[in-house]
TIKEKOL-402121 format. One record per atom (N, C-alpha, C): residue in one letter; y negated, z, x; atom name. Coordinates in steps of 0.1 Angstrom, whole numbers, plus 5000, padded with zeros to 4 digits. Last residue first. Example, Ala and Ser with C-alpha at 12.3 -4.5 7.8 and 13.67 -1.06 7.14 Angstrom:
// TIKEKOL-402121
(s,(5022,5071,5128),N)
(s,(5011,5071,5137),CA)
(s,(5000,5079,5129),C)
(a,(5057,5078,5132),N)
(a,(5045,5078,5123),CA)
(a,(5033,5078,5132),C)
This chain:
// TIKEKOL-402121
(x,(1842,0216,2410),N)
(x,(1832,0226,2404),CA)
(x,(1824,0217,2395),C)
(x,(1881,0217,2406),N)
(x,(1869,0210,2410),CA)
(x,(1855,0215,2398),C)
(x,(1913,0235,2417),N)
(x,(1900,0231,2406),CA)
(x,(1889,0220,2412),C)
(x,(1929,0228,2441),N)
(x,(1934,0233,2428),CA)
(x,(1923,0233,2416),C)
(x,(1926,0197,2456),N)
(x,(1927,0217,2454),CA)
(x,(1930,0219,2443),C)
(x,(1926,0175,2486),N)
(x,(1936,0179,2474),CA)
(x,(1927,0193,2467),C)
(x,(1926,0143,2499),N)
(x,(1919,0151,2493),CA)
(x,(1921,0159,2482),C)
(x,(1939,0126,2523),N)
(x,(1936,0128,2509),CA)
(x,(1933,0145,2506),C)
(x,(1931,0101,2550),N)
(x,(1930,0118,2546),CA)
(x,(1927,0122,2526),C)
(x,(1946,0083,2582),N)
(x,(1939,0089,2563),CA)
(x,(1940,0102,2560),C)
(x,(1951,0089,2609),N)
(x,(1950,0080,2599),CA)
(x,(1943,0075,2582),C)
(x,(1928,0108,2632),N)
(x,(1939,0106,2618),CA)
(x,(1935,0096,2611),C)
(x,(1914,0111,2657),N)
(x,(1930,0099,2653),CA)
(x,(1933,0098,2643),C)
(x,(1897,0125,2653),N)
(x,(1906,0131,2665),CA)
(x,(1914,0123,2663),C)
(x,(1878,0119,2634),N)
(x,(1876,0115,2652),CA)
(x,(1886,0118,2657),C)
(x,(1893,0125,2614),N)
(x,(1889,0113,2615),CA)
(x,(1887,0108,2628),C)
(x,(1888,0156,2615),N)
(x,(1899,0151,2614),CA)
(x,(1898,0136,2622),C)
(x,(1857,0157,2612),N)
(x,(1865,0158,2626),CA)
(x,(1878,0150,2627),C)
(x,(1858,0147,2587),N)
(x,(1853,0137,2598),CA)
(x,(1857,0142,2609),C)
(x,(1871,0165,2573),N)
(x,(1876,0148,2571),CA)
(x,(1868,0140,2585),C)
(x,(1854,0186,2572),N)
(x,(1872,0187,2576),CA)
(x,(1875,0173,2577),C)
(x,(1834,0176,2558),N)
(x,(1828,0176,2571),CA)
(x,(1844,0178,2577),C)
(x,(1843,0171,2534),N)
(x,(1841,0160,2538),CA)
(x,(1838,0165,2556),C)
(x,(1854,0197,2525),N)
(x,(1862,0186,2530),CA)
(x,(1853,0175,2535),C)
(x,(1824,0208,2522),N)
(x,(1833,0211,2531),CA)
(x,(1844,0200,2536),C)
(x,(1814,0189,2506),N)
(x,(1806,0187,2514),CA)
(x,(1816,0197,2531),C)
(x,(1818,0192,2476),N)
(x,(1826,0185,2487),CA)
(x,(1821,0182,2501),C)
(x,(1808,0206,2462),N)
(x,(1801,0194,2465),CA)
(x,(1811,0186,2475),C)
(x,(1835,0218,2450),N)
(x,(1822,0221,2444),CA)
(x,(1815,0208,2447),C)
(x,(1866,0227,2451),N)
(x,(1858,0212,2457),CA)
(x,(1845,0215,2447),C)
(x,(1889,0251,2455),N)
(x,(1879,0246,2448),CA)
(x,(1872,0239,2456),C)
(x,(1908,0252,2476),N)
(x,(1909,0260,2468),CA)
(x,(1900,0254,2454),C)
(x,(1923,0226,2498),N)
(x,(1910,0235,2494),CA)
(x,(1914,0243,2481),C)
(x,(1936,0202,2518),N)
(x,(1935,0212,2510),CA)
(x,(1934,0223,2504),C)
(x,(1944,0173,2532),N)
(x,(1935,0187,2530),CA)
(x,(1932,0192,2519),C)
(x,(1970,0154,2541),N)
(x,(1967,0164,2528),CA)
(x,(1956,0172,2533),C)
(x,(1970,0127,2563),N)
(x,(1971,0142,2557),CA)
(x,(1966,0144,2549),C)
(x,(1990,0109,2582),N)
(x,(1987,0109,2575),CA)
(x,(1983,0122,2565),C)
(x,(1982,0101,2619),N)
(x,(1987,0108,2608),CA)
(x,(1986,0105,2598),C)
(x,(1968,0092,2642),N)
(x,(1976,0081,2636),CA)
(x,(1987,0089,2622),C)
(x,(1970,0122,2660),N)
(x,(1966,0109,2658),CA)
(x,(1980,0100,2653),C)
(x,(1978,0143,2657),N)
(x,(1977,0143,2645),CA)
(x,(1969,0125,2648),C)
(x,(1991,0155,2685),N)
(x,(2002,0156,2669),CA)
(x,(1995,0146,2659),C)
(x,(1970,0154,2697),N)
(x,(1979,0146,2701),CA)
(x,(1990,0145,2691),C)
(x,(1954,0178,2690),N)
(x,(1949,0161,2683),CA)
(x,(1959,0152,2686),C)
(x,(1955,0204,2685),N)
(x,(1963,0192,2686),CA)
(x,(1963,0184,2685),C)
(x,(1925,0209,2666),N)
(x,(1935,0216,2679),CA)
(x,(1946,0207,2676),C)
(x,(1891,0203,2659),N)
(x,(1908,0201,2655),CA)
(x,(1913,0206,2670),C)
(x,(1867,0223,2639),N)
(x,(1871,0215,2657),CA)
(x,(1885,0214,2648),C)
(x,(1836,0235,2623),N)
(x,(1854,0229,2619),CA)
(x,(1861,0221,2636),C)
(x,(1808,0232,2620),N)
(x,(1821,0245,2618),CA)
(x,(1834,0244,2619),C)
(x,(1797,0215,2620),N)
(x,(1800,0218,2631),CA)
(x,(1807,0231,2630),C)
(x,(1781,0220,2589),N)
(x,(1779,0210,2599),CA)
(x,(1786,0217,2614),C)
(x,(1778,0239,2568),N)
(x,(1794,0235,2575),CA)
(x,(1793,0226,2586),C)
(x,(1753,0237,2565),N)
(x,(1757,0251,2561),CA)
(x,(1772,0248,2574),C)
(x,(1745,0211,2557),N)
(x,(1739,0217,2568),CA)
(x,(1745,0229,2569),C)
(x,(1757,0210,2529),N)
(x,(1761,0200,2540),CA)
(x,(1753,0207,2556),C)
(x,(1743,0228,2516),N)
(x,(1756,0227,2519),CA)
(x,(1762,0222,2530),C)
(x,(1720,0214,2512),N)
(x,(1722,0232,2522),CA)
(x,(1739,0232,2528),C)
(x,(1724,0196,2496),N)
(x,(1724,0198,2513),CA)
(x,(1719,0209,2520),C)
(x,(1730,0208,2475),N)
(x,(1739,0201,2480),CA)
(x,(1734,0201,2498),C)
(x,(1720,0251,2478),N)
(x,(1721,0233,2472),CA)
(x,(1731,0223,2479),C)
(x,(1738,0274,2473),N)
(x,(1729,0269,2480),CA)
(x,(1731,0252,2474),C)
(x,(1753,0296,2463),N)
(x,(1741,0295,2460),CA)
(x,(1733,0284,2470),C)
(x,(1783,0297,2475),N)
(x,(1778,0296,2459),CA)
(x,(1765,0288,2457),C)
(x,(1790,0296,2503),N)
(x,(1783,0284,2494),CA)
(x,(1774,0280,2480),C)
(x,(1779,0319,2524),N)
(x,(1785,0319,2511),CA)
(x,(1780,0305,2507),C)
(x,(1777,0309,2558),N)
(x,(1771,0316,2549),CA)
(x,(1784,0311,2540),C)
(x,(1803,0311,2581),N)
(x,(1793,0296,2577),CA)
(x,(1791,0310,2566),C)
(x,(1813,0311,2618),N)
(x,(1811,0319,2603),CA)
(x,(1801,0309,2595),C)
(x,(1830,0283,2634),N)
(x,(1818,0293,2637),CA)
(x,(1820,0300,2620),C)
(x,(1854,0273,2639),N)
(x,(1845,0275,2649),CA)
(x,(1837,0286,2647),C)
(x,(1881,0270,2620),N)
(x,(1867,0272,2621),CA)
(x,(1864,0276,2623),C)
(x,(1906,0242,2628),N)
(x,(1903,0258,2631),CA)
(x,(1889,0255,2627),C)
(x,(1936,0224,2625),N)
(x,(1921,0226,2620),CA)
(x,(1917,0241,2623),C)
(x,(1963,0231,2631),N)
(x,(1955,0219,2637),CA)
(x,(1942,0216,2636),C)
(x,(1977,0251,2623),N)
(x,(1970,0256,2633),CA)
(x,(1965,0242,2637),C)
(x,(1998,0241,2602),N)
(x,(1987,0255,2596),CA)
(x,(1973,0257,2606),C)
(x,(2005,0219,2583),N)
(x,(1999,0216,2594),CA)
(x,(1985,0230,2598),C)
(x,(2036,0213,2566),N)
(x,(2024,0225,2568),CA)
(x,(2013,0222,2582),C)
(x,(2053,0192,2557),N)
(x,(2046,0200,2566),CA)
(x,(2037,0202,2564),C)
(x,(2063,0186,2521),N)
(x,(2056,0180,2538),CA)
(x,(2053,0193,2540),C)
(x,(2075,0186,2500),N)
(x,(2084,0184,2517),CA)
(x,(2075,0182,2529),C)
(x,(2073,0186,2473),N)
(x,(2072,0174,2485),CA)
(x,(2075,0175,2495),C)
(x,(2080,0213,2468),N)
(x,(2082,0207,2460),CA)
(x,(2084,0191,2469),C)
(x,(2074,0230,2484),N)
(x,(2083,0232,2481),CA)
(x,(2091,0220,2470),C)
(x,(2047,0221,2497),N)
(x,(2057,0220,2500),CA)
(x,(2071,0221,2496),C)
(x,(2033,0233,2476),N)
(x,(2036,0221,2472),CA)
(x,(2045,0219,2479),C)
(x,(2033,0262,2482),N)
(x,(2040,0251,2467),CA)
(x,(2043,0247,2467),C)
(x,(2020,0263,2505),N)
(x,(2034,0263,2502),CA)
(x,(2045,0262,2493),C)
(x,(1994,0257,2496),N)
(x,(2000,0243,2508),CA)
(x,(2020,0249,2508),C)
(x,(1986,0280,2488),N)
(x,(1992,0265,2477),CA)
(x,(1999,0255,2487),C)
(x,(1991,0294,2510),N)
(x,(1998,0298,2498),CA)
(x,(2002,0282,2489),C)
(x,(1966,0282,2522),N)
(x,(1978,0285,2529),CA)
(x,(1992,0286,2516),C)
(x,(1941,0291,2508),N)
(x,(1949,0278,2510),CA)
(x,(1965,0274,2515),C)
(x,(1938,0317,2513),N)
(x,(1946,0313,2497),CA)
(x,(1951,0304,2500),C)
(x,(1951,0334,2539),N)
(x,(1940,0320,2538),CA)
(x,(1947,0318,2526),C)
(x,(1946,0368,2549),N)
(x,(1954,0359,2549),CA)
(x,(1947,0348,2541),C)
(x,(1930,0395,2552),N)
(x,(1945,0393,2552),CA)
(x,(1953,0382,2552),C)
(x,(1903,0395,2551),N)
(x,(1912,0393,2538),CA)
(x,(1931,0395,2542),C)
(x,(1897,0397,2574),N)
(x,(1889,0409,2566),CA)
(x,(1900,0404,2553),C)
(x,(1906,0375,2591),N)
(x,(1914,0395,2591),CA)
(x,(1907,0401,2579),C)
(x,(1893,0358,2581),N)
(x,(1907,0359,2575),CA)
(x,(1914,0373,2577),C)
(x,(1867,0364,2586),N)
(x,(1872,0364,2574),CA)
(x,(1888,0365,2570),C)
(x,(1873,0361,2612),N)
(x,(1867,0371,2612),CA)
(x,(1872,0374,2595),C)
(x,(1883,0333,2615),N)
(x,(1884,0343,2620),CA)
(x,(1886,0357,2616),C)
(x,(1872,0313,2588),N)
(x,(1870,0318,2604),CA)
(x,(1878,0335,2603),C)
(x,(1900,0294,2576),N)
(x,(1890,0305,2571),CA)
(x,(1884,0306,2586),C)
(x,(1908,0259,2566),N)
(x,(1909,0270,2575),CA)
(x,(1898,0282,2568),C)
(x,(1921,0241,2541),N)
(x,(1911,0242,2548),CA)
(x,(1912,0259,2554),C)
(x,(1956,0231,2553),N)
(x,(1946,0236,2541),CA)
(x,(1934,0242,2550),C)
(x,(1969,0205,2553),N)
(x,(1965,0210,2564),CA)
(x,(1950,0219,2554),C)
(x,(2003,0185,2552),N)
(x,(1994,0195,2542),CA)
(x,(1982,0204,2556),C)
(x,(2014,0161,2569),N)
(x,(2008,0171,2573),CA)
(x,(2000,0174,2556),C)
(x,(2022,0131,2565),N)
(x,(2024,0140,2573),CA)
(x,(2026,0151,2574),C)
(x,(2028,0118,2534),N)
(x,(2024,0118,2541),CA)
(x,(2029,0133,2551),C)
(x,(2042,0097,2517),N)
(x,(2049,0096,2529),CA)
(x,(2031,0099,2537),C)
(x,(2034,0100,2490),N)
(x,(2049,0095,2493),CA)
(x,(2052,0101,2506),C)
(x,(2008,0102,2481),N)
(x,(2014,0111,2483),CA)
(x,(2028,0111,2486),C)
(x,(1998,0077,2468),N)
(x,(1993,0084,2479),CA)
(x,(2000,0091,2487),C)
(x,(2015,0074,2447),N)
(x,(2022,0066,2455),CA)
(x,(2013,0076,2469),C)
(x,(2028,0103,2434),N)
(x,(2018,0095,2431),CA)
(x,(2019,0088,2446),C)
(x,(2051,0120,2430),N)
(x,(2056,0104,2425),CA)
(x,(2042,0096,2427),C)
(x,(2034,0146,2415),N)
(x,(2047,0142,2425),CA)
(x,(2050,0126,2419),C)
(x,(2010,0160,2402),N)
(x,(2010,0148,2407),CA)
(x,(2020,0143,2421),C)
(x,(2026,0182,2391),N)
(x,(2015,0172,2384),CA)
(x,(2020,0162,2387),C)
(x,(2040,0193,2410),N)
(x,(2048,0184,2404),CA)
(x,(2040,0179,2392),C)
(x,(2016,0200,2430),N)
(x,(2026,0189,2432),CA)
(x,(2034,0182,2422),C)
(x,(2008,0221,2411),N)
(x,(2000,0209,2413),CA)
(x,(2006,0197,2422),C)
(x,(2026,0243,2406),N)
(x,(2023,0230,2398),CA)
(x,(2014,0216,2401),C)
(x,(2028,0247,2434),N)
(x,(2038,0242,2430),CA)
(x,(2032,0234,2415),C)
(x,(2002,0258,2433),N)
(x,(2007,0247,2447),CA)
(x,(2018,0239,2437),C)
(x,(2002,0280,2417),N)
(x,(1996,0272,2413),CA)
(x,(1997,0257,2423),C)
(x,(2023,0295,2431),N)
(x,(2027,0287,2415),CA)
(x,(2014,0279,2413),C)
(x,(2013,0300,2450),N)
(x,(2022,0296,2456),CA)
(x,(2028,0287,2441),C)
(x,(1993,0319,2440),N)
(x,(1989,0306,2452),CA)
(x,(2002,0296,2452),C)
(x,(2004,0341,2428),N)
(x,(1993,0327,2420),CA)
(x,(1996,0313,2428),C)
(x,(2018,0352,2448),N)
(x,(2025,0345,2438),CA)
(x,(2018,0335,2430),C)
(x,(1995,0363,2457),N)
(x,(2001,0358,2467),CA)
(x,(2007,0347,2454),C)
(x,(1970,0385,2455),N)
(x,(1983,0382,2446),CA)
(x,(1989,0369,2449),C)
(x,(1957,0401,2469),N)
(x,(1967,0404,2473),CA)
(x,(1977,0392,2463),C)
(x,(1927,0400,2458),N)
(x,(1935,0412,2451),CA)
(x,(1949,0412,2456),C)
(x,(1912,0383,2465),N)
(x,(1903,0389,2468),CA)
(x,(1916,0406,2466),C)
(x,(1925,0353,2461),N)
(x,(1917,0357,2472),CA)
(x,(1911,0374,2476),C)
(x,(1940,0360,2435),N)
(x,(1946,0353,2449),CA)
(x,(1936,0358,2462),C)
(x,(1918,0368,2418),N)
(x,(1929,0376,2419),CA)
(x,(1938,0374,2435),C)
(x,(1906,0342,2418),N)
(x,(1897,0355,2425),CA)
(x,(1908,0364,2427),C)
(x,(1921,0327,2409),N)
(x,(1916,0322,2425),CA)
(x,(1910,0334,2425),C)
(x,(1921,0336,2383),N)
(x,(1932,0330,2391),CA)
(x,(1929,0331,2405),C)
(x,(1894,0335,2370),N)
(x,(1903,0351,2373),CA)
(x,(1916,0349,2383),C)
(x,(1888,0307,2368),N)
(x,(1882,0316,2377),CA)
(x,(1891,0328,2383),C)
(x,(1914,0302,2353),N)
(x,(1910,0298,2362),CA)
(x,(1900,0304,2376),C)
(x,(1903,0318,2325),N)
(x,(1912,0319,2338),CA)
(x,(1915,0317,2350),C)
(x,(1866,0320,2331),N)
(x,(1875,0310,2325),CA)
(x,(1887,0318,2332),C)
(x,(1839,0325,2340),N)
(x,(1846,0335,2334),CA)
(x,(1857,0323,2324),C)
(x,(1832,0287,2350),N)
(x,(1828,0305,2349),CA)
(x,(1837,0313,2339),C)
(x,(1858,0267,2353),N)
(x,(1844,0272,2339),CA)
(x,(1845,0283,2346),C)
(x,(1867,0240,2369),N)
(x,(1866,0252,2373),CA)
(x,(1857,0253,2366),C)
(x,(1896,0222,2361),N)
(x,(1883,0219,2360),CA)
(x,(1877,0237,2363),C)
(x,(1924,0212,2377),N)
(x,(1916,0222,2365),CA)
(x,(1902,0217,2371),C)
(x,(1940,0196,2401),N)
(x,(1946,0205,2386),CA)
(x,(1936,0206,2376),C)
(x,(1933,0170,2420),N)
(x,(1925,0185,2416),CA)
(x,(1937,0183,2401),C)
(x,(1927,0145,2445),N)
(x,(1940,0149,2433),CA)
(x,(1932,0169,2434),C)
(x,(1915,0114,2453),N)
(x,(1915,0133,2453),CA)
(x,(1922,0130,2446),C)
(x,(1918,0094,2487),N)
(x,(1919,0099,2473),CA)
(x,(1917,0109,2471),C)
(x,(1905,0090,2512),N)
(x,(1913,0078,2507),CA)
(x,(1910,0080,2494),C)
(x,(1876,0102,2526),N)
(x,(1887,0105,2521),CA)
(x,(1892,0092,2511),C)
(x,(1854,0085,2544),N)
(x,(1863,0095,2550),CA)
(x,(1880,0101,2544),C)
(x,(1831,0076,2532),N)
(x,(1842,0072,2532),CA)
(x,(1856,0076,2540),C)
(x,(1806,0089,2524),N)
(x,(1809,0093,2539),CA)
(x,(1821,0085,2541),C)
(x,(1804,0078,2497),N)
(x,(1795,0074,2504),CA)
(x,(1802,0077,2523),C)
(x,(1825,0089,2478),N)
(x,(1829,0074,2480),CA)
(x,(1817,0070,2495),C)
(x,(1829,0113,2478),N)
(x,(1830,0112,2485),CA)
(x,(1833,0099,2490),C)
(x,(1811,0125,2450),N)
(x,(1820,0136,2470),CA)
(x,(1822,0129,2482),C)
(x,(1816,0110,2431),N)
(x,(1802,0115,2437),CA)
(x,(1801,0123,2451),C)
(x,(1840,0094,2433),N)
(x,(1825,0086,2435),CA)
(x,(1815,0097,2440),C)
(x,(1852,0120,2423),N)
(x,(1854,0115,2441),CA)
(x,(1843,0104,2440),C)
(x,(1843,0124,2402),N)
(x,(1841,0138,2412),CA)
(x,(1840,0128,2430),C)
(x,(1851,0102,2388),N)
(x,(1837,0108,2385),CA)
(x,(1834,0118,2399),C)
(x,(1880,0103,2392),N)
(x,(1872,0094,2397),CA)
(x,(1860,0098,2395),C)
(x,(1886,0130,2377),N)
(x,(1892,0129,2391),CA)
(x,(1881,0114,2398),C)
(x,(1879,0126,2347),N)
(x,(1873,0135,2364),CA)
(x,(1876,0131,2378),C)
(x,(1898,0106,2346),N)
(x,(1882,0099,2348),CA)
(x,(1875,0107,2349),C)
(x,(1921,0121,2348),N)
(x,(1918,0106,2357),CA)
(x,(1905,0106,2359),C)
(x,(1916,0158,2346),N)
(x,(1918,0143,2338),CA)
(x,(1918,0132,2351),C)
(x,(1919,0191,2345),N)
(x,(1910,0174,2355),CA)
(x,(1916,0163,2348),C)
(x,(1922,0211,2321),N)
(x,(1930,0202,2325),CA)
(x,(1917,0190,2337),C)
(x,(1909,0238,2315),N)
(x,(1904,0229,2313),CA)
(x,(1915,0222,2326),C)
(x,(1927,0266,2297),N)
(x,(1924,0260,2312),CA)
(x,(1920,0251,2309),C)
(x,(1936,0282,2276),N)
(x,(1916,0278,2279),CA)
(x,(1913,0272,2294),C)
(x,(1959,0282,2277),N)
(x,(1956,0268,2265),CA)
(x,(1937,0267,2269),C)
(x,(1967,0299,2294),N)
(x,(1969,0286,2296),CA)
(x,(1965,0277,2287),C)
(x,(1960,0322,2274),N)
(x,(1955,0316,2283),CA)
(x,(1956,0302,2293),C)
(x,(1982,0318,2256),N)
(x,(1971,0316,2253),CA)
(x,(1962,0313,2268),C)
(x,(2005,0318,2273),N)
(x,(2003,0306,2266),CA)
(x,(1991,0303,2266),C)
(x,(1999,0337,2304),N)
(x,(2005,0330,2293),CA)
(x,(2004,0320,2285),C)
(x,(2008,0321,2340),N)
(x,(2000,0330,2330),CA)
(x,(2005,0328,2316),C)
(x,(2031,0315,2352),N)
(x,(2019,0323,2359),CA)
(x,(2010,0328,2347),C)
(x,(2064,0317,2342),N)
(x,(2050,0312,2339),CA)
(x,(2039,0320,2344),C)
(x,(2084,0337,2339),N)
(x,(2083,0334,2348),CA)
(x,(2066,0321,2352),C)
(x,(2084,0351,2304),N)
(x,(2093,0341,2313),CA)
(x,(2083,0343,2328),C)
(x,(2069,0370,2290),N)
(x,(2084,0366,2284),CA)
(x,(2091,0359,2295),C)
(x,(2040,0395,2301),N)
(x,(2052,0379,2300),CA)
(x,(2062,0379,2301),C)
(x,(2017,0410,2290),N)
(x,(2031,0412,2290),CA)
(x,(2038,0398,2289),C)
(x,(1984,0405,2293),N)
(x,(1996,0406,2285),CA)
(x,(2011,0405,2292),C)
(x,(1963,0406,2307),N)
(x,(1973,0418,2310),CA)
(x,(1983,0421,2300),C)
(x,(1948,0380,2312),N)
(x,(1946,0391,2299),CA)
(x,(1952,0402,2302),C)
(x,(1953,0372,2338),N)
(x,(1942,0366,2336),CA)
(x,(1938,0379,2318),C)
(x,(1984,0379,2346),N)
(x,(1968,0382,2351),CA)
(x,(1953,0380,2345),C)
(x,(2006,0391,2326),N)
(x,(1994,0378,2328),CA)
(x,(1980,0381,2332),C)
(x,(2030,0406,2342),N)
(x,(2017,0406,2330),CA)
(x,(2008,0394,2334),C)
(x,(2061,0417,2347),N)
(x,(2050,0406,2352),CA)
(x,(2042,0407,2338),C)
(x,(2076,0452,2350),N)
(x,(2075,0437,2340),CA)
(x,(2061,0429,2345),C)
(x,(2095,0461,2370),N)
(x,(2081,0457,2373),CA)
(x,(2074,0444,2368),C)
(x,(2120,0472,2354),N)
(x,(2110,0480,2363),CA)
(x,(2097,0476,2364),C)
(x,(2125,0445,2350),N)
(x,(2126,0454,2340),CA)
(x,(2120,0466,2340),C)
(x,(2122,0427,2369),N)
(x,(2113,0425,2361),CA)
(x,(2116,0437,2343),C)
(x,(2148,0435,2385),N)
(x,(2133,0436,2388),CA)
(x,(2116,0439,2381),C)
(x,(2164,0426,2369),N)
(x,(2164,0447,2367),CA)
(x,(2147,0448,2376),C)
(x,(2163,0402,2371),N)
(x,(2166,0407,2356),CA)
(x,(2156,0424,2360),C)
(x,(2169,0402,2398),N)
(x,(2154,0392,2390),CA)
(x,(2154,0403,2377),C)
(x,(2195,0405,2399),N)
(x,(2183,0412,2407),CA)
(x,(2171,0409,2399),C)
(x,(2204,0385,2385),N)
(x,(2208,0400,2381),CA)
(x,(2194,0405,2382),C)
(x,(2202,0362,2394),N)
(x,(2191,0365,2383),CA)
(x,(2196,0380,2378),C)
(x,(2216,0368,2421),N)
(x,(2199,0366,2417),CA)
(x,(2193,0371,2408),C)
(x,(2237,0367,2410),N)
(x,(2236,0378,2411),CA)
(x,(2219,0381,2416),C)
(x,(2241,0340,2400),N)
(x,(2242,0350,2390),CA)
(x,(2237,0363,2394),C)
């Protein structure tokens, strides 16, 4: 009771607005109605369409599981850009949590090890302050219970912007950017990677093959949109 006191006088000083319009919100929902009605939902027969094309060939990832479908100037876009670029921490952590209890009870996701969100280098993470991935991996945890596997994937080297480059630019872009640290933890694991947006997949896939050499058991394949 004295939570929702605090909460109350919180949000009466520092009423929450829906990022995505700057309307004024009634409840605790990351965004509002309307805008939650122009999110494009991933479906099943995205979800199969995306992973045939990502990632049935390297065979590396077991399954995917994605929230939204990612439209230019969509919420969704405004969501991850606000998270990554504006401090807004709370998205990451509500968008993690719904995407667990999407997909909570799916048998993949019973009994695995390690959430292990894709790494930033270095250099980029001081320049931002902190890894979005990181945030949703503490969603979901809140929800499933798995461990955070924060320091077992590291990126080696600075890799260009992906936006603009083709599929195998892409794939040449991340080639040898990724090492694992603790291999002795993670052989014979079972893990969550997980990414912010899956465009070609060509990042998780190259996170899936080191993974893969250093012992790990399987590897599912998680983010919050797909491009």
């Amino acid at each position: 009771m004295y939570k929702k006191f605090l909460n109350d006088i919180y949000n009466f000083v520092f009423p929450p607005f829906c990022p995505c319009c700057g309307s004024k919100q009634q409840d605790d929902k990351i965004i509002c109605d309307m805008c939650e009605g122009e999110l494009t939902t991933a479906e099943k027969s995205d979800l199969k369409r995306h992973y045939n094309e990502y990632f049935v060939e390297t065979g590396k990832i077991k399954k995917l599981f994605s929230l939204y479908i990612f439209v230019k100037d969509s919420p969704i876009q405004s969501l991850i850009h606000k998270l990554k670029y504006e401090n807004k921490f709370r998205i990451g952590l509500q968008l993690g949590y719904m995407w667990a209890r999407r997909f909570e009870g799916s048998e993949e996701l019973t009994d695995l090890d390690y959430i292990i969100p894709v790494p930033l280098f270095h250099t980029k993470k001081a320049e931002r302050g902190y890894n979005q991935s990181y945030y949703f991996a503490l969603g979901i945890k809140k929800v499933l219970g798995i461990k955070i596997g924060l320091r077992m994937l590291k990126r080696r080297r600075a890799t260009d912007t992906q936006t603009n480059l083709s599929k195998q630019q892409r794939i040449i872009n991340v080639k040898g950017a990724f090492k694992v640290k603790n291999k002795r933890r993670l052989i014979g694991k079972k893990i969550l990677l997980f990414d912010d947006v899956i465009t070609t997949g060509s990042t998780v896939n190259e996170c899936a093959r080191v993974l893969s050499e250093a012992g790990v058991k399987s590897i599912i394949a998680g983010s919050i949109a797909l491009a």
